[in-house]
BAPATOR-537045 format. One record per atom (N, C-alpha, C, O, CB): x, y, z; residue in one letter. Coordinates in steps of 0.001 Angstrom, whole numbers, padded with zeros to 6 digits, always signed. Glycine has a CB too. Example, Ala and Ser with C-alpha at 12.3 -4.5 7.8 and 13.67 -1.06 7.14 Angstrom:
<recs>
+013190-005690+007800A +012300-004500+007800A +013200-003300+007800A +014236-003319+008465A +011308-004473+009046A +012850-002250+007080S +013670-001060+007140S +012900+000030+007870S +013409+001138+008039S +014084-000598+005725S 
</recs>
This chain:
<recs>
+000845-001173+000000X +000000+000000+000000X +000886+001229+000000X +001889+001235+000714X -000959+000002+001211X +000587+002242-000737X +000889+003667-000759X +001570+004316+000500X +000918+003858+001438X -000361+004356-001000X +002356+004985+000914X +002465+005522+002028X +001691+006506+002817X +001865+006881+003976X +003337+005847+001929X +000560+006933+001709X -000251+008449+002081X -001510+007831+001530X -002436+008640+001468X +000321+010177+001185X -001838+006420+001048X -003123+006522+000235X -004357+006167+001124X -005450+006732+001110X -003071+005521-001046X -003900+004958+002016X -005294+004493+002852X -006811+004131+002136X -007028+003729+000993X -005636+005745+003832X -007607+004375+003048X -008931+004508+002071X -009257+005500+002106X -009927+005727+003113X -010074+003835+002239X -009074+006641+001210X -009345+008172+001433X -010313+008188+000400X -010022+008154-000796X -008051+009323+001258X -011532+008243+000883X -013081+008142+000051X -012639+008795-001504X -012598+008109-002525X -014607+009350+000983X -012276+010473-001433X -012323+011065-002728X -011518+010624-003869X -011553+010956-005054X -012059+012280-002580X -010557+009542-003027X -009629+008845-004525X -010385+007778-004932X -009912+007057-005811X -007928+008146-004271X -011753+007463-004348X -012290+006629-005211X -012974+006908-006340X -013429+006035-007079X -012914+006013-004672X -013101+008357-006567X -013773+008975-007883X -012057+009211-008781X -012051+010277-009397X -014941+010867-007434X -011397+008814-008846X -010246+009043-009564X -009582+007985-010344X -009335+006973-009689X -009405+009499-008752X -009182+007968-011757X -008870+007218-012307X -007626+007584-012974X -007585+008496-013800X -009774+006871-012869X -006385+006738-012555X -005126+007308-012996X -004617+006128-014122X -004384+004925-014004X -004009+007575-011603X -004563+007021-015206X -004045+006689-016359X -002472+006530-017027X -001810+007537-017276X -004623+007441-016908X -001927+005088-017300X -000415+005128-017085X +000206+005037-018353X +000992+004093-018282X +000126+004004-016182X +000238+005457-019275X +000887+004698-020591X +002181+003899-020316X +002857+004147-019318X +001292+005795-021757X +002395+003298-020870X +003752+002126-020658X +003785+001869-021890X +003024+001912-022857X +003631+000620-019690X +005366+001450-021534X +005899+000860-022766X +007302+000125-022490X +008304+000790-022752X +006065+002015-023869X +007447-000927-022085X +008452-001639-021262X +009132-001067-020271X +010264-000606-020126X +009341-002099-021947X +007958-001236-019478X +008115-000268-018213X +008038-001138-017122X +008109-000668-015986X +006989+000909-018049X +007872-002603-017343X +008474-003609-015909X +009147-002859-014543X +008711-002810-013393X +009880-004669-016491X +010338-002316-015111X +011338-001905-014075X +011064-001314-013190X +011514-001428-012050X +012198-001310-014374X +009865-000204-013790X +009699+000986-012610X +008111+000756-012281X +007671+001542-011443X +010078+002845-013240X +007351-000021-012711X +006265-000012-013135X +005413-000459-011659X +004321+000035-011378X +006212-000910-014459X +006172-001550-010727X +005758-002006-009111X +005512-000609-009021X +004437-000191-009453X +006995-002810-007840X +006696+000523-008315X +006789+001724-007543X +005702+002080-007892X +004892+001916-006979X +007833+002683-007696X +005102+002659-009130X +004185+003318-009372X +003115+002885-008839X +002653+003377-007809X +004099+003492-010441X +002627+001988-009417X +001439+001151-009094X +000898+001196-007839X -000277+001471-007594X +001678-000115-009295X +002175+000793-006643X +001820+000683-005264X +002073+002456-004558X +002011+002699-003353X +002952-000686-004513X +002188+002887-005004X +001733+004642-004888X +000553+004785-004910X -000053+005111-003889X +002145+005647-005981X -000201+004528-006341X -001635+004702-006222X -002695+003522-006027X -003743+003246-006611X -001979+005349-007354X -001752+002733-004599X -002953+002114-004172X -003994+002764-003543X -003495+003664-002867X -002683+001230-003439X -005290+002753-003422X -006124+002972-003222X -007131+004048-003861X -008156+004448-003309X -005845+002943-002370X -006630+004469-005199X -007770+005232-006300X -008607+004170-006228X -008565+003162-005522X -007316+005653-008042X -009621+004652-007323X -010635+004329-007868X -010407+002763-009059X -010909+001639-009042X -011059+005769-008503X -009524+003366-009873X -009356+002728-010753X -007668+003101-011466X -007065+004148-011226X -010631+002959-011531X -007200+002108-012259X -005991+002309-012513X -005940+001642-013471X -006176+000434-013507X -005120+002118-011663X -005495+002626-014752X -005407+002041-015997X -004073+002439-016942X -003624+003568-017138X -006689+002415-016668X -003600+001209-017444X -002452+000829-017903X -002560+001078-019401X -003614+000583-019801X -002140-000554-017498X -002053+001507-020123X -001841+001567-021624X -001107+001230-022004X -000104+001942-021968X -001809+002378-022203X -001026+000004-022609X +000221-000863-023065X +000561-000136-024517X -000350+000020-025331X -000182-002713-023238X +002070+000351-024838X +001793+000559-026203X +003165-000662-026992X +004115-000317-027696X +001960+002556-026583X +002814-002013-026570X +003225-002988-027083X +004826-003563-026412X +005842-003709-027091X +003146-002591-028510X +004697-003838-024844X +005734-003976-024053X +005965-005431-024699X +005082-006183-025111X +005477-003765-022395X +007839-005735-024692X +008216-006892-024925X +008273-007125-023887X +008062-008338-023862X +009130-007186-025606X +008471-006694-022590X +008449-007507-021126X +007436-007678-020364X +006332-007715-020907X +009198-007021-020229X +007555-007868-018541X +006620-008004-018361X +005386-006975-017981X +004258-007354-017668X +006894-008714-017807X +005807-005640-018067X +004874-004412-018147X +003345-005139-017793X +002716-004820-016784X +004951-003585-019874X +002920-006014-018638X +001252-006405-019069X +000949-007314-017812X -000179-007298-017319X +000983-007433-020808X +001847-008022-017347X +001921-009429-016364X +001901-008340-015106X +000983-008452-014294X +003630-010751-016516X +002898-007280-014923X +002768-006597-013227X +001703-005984-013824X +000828-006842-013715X +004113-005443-012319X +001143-004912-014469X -000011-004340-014434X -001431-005331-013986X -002325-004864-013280X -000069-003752-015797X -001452-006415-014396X -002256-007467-014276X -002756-007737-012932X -003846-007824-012367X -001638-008513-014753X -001076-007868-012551X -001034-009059-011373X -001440-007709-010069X -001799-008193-008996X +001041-010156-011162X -001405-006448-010111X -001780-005342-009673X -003139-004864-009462X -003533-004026-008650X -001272-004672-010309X -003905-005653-010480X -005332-004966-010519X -005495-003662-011493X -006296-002739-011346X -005695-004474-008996X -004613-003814-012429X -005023-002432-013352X -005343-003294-014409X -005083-004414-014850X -003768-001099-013768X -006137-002119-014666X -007067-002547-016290X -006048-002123-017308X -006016-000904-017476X -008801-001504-016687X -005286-002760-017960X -004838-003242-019072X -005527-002696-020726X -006693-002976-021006X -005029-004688-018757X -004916-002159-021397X -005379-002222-022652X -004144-001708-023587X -003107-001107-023307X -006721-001381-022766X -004576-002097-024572X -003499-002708-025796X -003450-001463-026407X -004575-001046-026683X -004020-004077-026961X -002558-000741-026707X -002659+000379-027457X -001636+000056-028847X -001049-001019-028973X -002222+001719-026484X -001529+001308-029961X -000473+001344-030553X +000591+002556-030028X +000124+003509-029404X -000878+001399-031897X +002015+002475-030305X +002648+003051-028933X +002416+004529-029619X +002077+004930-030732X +004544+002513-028406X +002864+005266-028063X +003101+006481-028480X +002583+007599-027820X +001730+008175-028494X +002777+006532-029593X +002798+008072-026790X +002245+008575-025402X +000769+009524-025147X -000111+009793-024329X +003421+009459-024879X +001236+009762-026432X -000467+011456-026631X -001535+010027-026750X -002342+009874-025833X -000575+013185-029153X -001504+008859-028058X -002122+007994-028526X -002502+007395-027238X -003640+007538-026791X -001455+007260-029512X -001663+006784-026677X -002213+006069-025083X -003065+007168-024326X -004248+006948-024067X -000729+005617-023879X -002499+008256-024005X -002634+008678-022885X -004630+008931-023327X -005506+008781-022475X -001357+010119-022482X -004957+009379-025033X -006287+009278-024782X -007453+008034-025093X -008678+008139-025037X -006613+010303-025368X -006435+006548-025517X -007052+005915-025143X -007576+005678-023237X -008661+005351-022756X -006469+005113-025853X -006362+005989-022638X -006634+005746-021187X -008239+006472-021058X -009376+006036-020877X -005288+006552-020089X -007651+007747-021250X -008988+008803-020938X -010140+008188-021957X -011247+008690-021762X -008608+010738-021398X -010114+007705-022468X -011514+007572-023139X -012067+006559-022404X -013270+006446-022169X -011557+007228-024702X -011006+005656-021956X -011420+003975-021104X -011429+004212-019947X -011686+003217-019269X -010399+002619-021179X -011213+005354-019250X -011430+005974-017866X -012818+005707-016641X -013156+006858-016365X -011460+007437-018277X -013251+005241-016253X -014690+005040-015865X -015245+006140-014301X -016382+006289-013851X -014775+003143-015504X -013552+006903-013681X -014243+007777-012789X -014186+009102-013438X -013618+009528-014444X -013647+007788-011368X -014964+009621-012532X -014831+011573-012605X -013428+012630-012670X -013410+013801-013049X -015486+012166-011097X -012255+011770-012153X -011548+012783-012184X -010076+011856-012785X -009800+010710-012430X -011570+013640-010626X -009284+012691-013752X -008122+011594-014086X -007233+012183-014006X -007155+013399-014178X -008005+010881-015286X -006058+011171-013624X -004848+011318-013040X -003843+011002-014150X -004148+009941-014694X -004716+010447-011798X -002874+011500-014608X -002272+010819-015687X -000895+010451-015336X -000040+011290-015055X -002303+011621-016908X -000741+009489-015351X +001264+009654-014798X +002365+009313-016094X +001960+009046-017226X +001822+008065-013279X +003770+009369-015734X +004299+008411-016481X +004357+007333-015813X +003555+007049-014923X +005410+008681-016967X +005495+006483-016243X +005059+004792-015874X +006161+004511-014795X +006160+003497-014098X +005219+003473-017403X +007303+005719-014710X +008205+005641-013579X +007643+006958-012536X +008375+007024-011549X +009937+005802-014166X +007022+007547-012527X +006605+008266-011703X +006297+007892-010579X +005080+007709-010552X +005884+008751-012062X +006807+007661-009541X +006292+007351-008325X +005947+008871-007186X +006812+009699-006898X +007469+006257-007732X +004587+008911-006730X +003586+009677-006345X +004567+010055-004512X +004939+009050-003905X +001751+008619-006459X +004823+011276-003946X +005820+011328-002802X +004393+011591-002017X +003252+011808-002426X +007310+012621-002774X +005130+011443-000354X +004063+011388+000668X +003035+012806+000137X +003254+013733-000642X +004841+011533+002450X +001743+012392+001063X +000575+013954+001153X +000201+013778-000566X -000623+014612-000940X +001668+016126+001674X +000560+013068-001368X -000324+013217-002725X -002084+013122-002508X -002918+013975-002811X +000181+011850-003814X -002277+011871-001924X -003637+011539-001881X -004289+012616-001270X -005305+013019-001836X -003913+010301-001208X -003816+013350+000095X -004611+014030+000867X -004884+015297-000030X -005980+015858-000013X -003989+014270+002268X -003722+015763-000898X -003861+016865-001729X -004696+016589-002769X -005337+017584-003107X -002687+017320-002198X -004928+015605-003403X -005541+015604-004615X -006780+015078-003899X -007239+014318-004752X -004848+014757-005878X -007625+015019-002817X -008777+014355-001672X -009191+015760-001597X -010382+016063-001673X -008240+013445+000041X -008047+016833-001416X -008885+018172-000682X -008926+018851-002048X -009573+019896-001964X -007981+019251+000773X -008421+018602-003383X -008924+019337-004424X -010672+018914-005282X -011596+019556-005783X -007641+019175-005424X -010277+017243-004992X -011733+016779-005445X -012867+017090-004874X -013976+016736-005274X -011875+015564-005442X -012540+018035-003529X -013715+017781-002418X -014123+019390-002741X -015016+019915-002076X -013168+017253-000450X -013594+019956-003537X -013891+021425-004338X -014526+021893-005420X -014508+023097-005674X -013009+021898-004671X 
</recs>
């Protein structure tokens, strides 16, 4: 779990969108940052590793893109299913107080 995420109600209207693209390496960190959104969606834009297998094995929704970051990033958003979206890169890992900050902006 996240260091700041918990169950903080307003990240359950949030859906953070990741494009990847053989992004295995960094791809855990991220993931377990935004434990506890809403939803978490992966944009594969055709990883030879295991990118598709940790996104999986994580609980993110997965989808197949052709590569190329603008191209992913609005399939994510179109396949998005909450109110508010988060977009990261795929090594981005989220530092303490994210959730509470982006909890007291949704609650606005």
């Amino acid at each position: 779990m996240g260091a700041d995420c918990g169950s903080k109600a307003g990240l359950f209207d949030v859906s953070v969108v990741i494009p990847a693209l053989n992004a295995a390496r960094h791809l855990p960190a991220t993931l377990s940052a935004c434990d506890g959104v809403g939803e978490i969606v992966v944009v594969d834009g055709g990883s030879h590793d295991d990118t598709v297998t940790i996104a999986t094995r994580w609980g993110a929704r997965v989808i197949a893109s052709d590569p190329g970051r603008g191209i992913q990033l609005r399939r994510g958003a179109a396949a998005a299913q909450r109110e508010w979206l988060l977009f990261l890169h795929a090594d981005t890992v989220l530092g303490d107080g994210w959730s509470r900050a982006l909890s007291e902006f949704t609650a606005h």
